[in-house]
C-alpha positions as a Markdown table, in Angstrom:
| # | Residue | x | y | z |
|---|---|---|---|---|
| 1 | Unk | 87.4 | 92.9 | 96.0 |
| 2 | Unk | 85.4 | 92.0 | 98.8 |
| 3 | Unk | 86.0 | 88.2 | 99.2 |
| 4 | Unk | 89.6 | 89.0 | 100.2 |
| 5 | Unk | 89.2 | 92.4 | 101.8 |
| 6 | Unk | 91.0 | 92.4 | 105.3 |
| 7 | Unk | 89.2 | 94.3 | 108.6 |
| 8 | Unk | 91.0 | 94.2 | 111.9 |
| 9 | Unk | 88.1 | 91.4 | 113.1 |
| 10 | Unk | 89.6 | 89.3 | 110.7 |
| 11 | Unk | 93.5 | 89.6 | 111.7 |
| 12 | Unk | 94.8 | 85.6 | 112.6 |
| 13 | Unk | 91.4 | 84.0 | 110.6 |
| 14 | Unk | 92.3 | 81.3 | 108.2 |
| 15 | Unk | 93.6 | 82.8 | 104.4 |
| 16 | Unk | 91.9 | 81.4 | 101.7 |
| 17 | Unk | 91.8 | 83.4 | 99.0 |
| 18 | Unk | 95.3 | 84.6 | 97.2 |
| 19 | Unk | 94.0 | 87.2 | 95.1 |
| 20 | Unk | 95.7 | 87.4 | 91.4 |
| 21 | Unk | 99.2 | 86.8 | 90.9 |
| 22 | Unk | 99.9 | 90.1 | 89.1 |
| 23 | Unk | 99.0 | 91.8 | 92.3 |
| 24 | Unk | 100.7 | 90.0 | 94.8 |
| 25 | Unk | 104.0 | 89.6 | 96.4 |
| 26 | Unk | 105.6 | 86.7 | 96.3 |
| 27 | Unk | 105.0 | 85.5 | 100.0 |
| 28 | Unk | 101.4 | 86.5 | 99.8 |
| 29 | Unk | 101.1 | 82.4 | 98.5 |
| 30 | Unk | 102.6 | 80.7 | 101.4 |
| 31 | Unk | 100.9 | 82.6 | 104.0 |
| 32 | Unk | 97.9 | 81.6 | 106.3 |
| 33 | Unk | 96.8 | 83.7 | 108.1 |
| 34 | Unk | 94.7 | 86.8 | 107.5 |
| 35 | Unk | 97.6 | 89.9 | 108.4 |
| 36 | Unk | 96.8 | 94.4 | 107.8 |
| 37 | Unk | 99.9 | 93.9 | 105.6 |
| 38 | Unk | 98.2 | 91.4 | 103.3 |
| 39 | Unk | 97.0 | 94.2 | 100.5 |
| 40 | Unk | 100.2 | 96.5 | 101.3 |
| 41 | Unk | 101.8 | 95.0 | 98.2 |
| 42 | Unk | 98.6 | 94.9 | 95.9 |
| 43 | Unk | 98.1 | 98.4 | 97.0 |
| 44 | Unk | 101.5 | 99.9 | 95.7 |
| 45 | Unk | 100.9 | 97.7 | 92.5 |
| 46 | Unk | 97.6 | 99.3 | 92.0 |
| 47 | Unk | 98.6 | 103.2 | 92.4 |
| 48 | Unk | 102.2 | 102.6 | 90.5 |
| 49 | Unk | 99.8 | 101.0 | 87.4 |
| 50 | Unk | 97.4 | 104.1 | 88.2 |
| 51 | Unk | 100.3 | 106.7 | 88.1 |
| 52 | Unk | 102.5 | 104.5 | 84.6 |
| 53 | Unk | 99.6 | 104.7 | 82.9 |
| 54 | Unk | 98.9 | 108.2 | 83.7 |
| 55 | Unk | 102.5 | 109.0 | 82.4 |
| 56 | Unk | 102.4 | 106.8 | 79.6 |
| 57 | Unk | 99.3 | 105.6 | 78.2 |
| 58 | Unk | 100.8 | 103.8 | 75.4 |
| 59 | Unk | 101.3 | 101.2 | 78.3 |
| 60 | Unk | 98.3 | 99.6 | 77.7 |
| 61 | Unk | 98.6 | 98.6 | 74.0 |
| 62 | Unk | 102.2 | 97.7 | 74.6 |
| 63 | Unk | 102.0 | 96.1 | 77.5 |
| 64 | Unk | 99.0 | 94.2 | 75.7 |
| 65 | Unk | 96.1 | 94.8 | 79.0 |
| 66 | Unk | 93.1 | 94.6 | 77.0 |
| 67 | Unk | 91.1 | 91.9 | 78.0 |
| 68 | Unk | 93.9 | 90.4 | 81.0 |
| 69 | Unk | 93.4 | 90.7 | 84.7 |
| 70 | Unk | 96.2 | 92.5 | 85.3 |
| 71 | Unk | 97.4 | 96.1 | 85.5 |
| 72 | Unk | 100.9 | 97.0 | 84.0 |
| 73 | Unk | 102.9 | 93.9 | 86.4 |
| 74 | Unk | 102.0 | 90.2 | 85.2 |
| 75 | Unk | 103.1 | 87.6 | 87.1 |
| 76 | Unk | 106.1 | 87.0 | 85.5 |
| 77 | Unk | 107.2 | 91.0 | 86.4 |
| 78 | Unk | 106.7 | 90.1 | 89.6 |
| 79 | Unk | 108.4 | 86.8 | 89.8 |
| 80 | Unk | 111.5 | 88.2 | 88.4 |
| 81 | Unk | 111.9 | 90.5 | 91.6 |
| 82 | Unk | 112.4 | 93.6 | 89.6 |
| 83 | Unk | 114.5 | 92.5 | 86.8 |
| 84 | Unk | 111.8 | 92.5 | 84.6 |
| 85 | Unk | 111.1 | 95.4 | 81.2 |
| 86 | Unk | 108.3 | 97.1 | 83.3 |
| 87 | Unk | 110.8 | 98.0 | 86.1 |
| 88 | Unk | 113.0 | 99.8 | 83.6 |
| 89 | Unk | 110.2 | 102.0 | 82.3 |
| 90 | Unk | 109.7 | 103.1 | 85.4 |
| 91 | Unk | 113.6 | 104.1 | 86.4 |
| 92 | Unk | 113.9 | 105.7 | 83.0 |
| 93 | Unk | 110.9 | 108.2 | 84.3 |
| 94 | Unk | 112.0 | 110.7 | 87.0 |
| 95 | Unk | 108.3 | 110.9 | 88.6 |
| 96 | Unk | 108.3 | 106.7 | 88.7 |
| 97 | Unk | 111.7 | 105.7 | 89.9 |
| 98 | Unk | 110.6 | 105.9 | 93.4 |
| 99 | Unk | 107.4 | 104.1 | 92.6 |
| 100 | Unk | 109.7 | 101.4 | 91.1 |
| 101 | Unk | 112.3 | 101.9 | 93.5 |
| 102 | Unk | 109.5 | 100.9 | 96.2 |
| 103 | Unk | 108.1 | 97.9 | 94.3 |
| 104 | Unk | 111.5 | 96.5 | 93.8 |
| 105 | Unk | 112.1 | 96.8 | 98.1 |
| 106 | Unk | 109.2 | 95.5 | 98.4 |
| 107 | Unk | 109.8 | 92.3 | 96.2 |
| 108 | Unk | 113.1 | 91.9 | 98.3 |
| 109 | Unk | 111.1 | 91.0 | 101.4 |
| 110 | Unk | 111.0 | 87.2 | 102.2 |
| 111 | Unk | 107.7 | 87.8 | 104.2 |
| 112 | Unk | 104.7 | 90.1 | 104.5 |
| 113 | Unk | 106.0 | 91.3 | 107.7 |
| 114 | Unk | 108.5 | 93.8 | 105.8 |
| 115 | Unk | 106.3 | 95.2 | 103.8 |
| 116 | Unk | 105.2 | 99.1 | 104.7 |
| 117 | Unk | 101.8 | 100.4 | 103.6 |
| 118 | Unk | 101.4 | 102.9 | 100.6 |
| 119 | Unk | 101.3 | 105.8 | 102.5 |
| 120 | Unk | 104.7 | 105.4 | 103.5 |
| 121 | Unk | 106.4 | 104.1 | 100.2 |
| 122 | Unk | 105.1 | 107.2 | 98.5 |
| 123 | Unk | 107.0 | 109.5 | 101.4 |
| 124 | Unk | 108.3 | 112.2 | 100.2 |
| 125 | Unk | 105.9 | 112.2 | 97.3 |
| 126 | Unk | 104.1 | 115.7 | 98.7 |
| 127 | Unk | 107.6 | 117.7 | 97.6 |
| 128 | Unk | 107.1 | 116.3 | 93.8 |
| 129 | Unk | 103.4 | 117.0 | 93.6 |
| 130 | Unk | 103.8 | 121.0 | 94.6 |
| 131 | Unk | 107.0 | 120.8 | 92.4 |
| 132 | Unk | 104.7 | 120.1 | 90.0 |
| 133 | Unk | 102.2 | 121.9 | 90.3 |
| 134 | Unk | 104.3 | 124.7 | 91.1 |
| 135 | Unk | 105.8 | 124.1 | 87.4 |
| 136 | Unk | 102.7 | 123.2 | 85.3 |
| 137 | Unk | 100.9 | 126.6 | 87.3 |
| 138 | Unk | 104.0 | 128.7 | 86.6 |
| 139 | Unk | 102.7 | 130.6 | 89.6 |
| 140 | Unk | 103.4 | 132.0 | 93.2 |
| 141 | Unk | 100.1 | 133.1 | 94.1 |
| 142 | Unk | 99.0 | 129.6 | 95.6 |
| 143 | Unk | 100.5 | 128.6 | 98.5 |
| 144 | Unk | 102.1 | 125.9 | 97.5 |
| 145 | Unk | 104.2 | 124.9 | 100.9 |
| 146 | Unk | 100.5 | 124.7 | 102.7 |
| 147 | Unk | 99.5 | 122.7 | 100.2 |
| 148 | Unk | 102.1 | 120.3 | 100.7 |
| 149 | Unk | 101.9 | 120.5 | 105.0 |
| 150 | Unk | 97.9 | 119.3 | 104.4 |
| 151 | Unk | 99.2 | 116.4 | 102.0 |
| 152 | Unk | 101.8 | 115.4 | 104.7 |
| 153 | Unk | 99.8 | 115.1 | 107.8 |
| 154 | Unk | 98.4 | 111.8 | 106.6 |
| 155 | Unk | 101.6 | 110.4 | 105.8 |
| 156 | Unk | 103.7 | 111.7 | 108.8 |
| 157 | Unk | 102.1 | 108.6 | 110.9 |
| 158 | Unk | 105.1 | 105.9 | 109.0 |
């Protein structure tokens, strides 16, 4: 995705190039200017595609992807703001809803400028991976809390 691709060089430079509808937020259209927080969006949609279809692979036939240029979101689940089917699969899944949760913030922004990067919608998201690993290991021989501090450090920064 190089020909939209942003690199601080390029912050303020004239946008030309939207990207797909099913990826971006709703302000990403009327903006012109090249911003950091142009892909923030497109990002969350990416990994909350990644991690529904992990989850729930029958996604893909459902949700009819084959052959579209879209993940799970189509422009029409992004239009409606969260309202949409898509957004109640993913607050009927305990491991989701904050994905969802985040998308739907997200979508409530009138501008790019409100928009946080992935890192930070995701907060939180180290307690649920040891949880879970805790559970799927059934163990107490791996340090699971250390585990979780290494995960953090990246995200500590929003």
């Amino acid at each position: 995705d190089y020909d939209s691709m942003f690199v601080p060089e390029l912050e303020g430079e004239q946008e030309e190039i939207k990207g797909l509808a099913g990826y971006q937020h709703p302000a990403r259209a009327s903006q012109k200017y090249m911003s950091p927080k142009s892909d923030y969006f497109s990002e969350l949609v990416i990994y909350t595609s990644i991690c529904a279809l992990s989850r729930h692979p029958d996604l893909w036939e459902k949700l009819m992807m084959e052959g579209s240029e879209t993940m799970i979101f189509s422009e029409d689940d992004i239009s409606s703001r969260g309202r949409s089917h898509i957004f109640d699969v993913l607050e009927a899944d305990r491991n989701l809803r904050p994905l969802g949760r985040a998308l739907k913030d997200a979508l409530q922004q009138t501008d790019l400028d409100g928009l946080r990067p992935l890192e930070c919608c995701i907060e939180g998201a180290e307690d649920t991976i040891v949880k879970n690993l805790a559970e799927k290991w059934h163990t107490d021989m791996i340090d699971f809390q250390e585990i979780a501090d290494h995960i953090a450090k990246g995200w500590r920064a929003c």
